[in-house]
VOGU-3710 file (C-alpha; in Angstrom, 3 decimals, decimal comma):
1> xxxxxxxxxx> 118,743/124,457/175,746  121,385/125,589/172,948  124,455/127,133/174,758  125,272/131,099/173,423  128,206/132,190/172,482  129,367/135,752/171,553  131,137/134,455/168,500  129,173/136,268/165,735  129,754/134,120/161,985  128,968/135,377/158,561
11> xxxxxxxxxx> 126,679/133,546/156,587  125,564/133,658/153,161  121,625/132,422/151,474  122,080/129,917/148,639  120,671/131,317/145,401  121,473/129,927/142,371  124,134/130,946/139,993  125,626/131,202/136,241  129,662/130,534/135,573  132,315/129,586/134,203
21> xxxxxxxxxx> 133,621/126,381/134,388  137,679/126,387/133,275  138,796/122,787/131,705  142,201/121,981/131,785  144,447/120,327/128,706  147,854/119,831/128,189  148,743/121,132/124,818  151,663/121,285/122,186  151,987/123,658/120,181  152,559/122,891/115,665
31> xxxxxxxxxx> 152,992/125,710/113,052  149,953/125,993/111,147  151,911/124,613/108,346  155,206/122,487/109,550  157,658/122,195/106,664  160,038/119,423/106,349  162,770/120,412/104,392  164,856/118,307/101,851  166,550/118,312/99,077  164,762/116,972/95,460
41> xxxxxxxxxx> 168,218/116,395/93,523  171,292/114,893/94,927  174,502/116,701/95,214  177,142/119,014/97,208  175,766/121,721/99,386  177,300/124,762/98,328  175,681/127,208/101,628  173,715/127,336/104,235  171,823/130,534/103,588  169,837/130,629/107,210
51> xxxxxxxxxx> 170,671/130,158/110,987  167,927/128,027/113,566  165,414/130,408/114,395  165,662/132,557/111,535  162,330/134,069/110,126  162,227/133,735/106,993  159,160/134,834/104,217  158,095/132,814/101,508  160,541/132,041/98,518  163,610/133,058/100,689
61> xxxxxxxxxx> 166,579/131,035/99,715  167,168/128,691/102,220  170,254/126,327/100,870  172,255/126,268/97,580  173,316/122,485/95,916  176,275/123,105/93,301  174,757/123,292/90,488  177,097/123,294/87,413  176,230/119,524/86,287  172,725/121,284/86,250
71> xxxxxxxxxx> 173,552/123,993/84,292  176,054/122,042/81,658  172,999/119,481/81,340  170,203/122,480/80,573  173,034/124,240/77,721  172,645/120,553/76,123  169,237/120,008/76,587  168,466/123,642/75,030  171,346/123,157/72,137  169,138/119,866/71,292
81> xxxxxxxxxx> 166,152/121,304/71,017  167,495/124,140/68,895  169,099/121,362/66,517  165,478/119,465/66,244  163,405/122,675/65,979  165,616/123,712/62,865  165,179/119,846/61,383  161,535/120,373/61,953  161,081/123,502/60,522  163,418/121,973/57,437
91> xxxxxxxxxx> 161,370/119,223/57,291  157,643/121,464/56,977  159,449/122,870/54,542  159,799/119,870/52,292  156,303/118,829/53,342  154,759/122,031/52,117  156,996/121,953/48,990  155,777/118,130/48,066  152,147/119,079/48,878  152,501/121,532/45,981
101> xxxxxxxxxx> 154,164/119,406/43,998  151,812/116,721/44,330  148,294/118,406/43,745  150,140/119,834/40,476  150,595/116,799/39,557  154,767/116,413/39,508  155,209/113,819/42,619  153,325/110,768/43,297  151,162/110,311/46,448  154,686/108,292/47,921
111> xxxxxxxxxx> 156,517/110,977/48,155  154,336/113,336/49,862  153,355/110,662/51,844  156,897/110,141/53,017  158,035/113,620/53,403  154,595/114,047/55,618  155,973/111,243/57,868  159,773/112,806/58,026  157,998/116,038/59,201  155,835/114,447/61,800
121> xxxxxxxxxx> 159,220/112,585/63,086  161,109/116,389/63,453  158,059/117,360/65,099  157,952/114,401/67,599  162,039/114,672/68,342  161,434/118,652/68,662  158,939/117,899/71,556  160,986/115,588/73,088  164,081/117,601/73,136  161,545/120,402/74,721
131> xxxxxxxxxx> 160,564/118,214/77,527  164,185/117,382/78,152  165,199/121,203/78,379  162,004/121,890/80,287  163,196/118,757/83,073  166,894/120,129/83,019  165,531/123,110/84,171  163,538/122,370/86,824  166,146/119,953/87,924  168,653/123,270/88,044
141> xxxxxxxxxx> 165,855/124,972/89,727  165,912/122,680/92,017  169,786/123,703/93,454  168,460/126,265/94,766  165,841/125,481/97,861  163,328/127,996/99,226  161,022/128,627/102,290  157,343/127,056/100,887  156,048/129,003/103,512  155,872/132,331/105,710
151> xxxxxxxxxx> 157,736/130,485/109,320  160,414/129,689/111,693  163,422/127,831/110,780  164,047/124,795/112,869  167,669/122,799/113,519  169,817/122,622/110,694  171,535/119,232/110,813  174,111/119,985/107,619  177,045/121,856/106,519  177,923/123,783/103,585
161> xxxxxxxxxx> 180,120/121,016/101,563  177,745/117,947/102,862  176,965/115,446/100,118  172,968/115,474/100,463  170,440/113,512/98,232  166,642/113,706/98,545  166,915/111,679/102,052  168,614/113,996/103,390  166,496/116,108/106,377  167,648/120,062/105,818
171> xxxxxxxxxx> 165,519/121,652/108,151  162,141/122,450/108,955  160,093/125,492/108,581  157,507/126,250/111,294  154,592/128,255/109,324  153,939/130,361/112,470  151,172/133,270/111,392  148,934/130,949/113,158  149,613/128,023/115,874  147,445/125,055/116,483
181> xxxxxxxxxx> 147,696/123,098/120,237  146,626/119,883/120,114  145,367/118,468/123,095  142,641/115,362/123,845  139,655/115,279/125,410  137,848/113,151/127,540  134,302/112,198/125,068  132,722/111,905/128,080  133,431/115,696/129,048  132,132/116,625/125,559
191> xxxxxxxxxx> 129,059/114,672/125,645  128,165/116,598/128,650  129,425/120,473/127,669  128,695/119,970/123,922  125,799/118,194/121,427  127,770/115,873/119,920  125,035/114,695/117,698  124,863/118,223/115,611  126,183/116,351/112,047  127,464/119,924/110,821
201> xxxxxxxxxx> 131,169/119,991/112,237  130,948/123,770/111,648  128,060/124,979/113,580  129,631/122,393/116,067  133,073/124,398/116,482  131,205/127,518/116,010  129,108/127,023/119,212  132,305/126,252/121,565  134,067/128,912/123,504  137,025/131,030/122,718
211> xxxxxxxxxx> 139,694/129,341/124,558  143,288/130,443/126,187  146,793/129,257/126,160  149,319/129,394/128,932  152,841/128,551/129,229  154,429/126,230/131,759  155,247/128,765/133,495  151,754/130,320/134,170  151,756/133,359/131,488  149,020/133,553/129,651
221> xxxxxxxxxx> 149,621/134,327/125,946  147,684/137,167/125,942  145,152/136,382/122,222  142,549/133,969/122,277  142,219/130,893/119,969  139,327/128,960/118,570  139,257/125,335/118,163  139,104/124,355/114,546  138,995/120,513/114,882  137,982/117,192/116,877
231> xxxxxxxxxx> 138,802/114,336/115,260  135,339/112,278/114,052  136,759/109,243/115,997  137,179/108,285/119,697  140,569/106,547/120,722  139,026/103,404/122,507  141,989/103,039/124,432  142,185/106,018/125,838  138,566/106,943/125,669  139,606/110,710/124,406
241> xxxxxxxxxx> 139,069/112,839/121,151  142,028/115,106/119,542  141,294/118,395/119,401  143,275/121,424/117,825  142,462/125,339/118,849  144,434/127,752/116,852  145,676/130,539/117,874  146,995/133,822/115,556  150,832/134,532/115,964  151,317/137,733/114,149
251> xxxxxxxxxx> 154,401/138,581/116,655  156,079/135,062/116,310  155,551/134,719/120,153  154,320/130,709/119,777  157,079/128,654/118,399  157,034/125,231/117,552  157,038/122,145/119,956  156,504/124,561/123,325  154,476/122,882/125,934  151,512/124,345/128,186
261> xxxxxxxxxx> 148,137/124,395/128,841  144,256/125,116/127,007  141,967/126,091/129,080  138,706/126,360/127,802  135,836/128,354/129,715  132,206/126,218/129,346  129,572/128,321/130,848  127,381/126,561/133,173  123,891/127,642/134,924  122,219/127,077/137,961
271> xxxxxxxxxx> 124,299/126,397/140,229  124,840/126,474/143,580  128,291/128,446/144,577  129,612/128,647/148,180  133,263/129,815/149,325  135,922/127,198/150,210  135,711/128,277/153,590  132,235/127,559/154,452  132,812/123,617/153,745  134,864/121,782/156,749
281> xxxxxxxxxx> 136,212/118,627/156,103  135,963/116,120/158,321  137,823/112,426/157,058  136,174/111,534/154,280  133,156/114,028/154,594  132,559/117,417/153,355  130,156/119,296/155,702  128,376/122,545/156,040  126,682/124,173/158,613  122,851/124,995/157,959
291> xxxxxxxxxx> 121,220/127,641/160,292  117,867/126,699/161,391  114,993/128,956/162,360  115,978/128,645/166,054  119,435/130,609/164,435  121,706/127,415/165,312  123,791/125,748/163,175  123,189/122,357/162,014  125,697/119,654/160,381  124,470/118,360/156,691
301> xxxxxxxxxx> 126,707/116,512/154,406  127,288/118,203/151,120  129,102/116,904/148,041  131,295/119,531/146,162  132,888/119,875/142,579  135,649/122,545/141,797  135,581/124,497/138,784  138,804/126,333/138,383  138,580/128,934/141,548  140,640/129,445/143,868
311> xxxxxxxxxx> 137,989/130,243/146,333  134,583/128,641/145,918  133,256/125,229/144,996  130,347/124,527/143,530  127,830/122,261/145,446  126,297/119,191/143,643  124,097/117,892/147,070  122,625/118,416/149,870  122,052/122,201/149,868  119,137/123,605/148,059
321> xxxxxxxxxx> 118,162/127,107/147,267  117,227/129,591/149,788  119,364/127,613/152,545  121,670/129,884/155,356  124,951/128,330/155,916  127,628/129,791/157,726  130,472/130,927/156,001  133,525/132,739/157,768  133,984/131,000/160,892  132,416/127,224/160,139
331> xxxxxxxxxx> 135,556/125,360/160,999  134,776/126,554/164,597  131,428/125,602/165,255  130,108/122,687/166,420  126,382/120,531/166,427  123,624/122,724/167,771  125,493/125,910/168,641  123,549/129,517/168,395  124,689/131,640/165,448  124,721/135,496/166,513
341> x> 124,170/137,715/163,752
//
């Protein structure tokens, strides 16, 4: 006959369940639109106009190059073309003059012929001293470099004085209104949280969660992201996709190269939730106490997943719905003992 104890337990009827399962990447963080820096003409670096971390907008001057060779070689360039616009316009002038002359009659076909020819020459040197000017000043344009984008200014390897040539690495801007974290993913976790086989990548990425980002030190950054890409490919090494979620930045907060974590939240139904406390481990068993209709508890082995809680786990077998287990106070029972409610 099963002994009785006093000891009353709590127990809990299985019922089925909807939640939230949290999946777990490590992530970097990229600007949006990381700009490497450098220079597109060779010469001295006159200033450093920014400091690391700087933000800066779009079109703020970021370095100066000395640029008097620049300017001496665009006064040239522009005193050339003035020379070859005047020959030119000389040159219509005698065209026009011996196209007169020749349907009156005065000069033969030869001469028009040829004075046609000497304007089409001005004409040709004219252009060509335009595209000269036009290259001297873009090259003097280019002593002066500016920000491509809205961002962050990274390290700053050079000096004001520094010979620099278009090797040279200036600096980076990170475009920081919005971050991407780029993190890989097991394909066989999508194939089972996502249809793969939908062939538009939009209505894919539409249909997946909003997900979260949180530093290494456990502080969630406190907008939610979207991810925006997986990469059409699987790494057959590593068996994983790339994935990037972006996340808006509008207070700089996300910078560049900082390390943490994407979580992203897959719903899941039907399942079967119990607390942490109502499984007992025992070697290399999990184990739960089912209460019979004679209100004893019975051993059954139970397999168990955990998705992100602190407190509950989700059993995957040996449970089914509408089962009493105990709960507060299993790791104290033992086979066959009466359960007082």
């Amino acid at each position: 006959m099963p002994q009785v104890t006093p000891t009353s337990y709590q127990t809990m009827t299985i019922s089925k369940s909807n939640i939230e399962v949290p999946l777990k990447y490590s992530a970097t963080l990229k600007g949006t639109a990381d700009v490497t820096i450098t220079p597109q003409i060779s010469g001295q670096l006159t200033e450093v106009c920014i400091t690391e971390g700087q933000q800066v907008k779009k079109g703020a001057v970021l370095f100066r190059i000395d640029s008097r060779d620049a300017q001496l070689e665009l006064e040239s360039a522009e005193a050339n073309l003035l020379a070859a616009k005047a020959q030119e316009s000389s040159a219509l002038l005698e065209y026009e003059s011996s196209k007169n002359l020749y349907e009156k009659k005065i000069v033969s076909k030869y001469v028009l012929d040829n004075a046609e020819n000497t304007y089409k020459q001005a004409q040709a040197s004219a252009a060509q001293y335009k595209a000269t000017a036009n290259r001297a000043r873009v090259n003097l344009s280019y002593c002066t470099i500016t920000a491509p984008v809205d961002g962050i200014i990274g390290s700053i390897p050079v000096y004001a004085g520094d010979q620099v040539s278009p090797s040279t690495y200036l600096t980076m801007v990170s475009g920081n209104a919005k971050m991407y974290a780029e993190f890989s993913v097991s394909e066989t976790i999508l194939e089972e949280r996502v249809h793969l086989d939908v062939k538009d990548t939009e209505s894919l990425l539409a249909g997946l969660p909003d997900v979260k980002f949180f530093f290494k030190t456990g502080a969630e950054y406190p907008l939610k992201g979207r991810i925006t890409s997986i990469t059409g490919t699987v790494d057959r090494t590593t068996g994983t996709l790339t994935c990037k979620a972006t996340f808006p930045n509008p207070d700089g907060g996300l910078y560049s190269g900082v390390q943490g974590t994407v979580v992203i939240p897959f719903a899941v139904s039907d399942v079967m939730v119990v607390p942490q406390n109502a499984v007992v481990r025992l070697q290399n068993k999990s184990l739960a106490y089912k209460v019979g209709a004679d209100s004893c508890a019975y051993s059954v082995i139970v397999e168990t997943v955990g998705f992100g809680s602190d407190r509950d786990l989700v059993v995957t077998k040996g449970l089914e719905e509408g089962d009493v287990i105990v709960t507060e106070g299993a790791n104290n029972l033992y086979e066959g003992q009466r359960v007082i409610f």
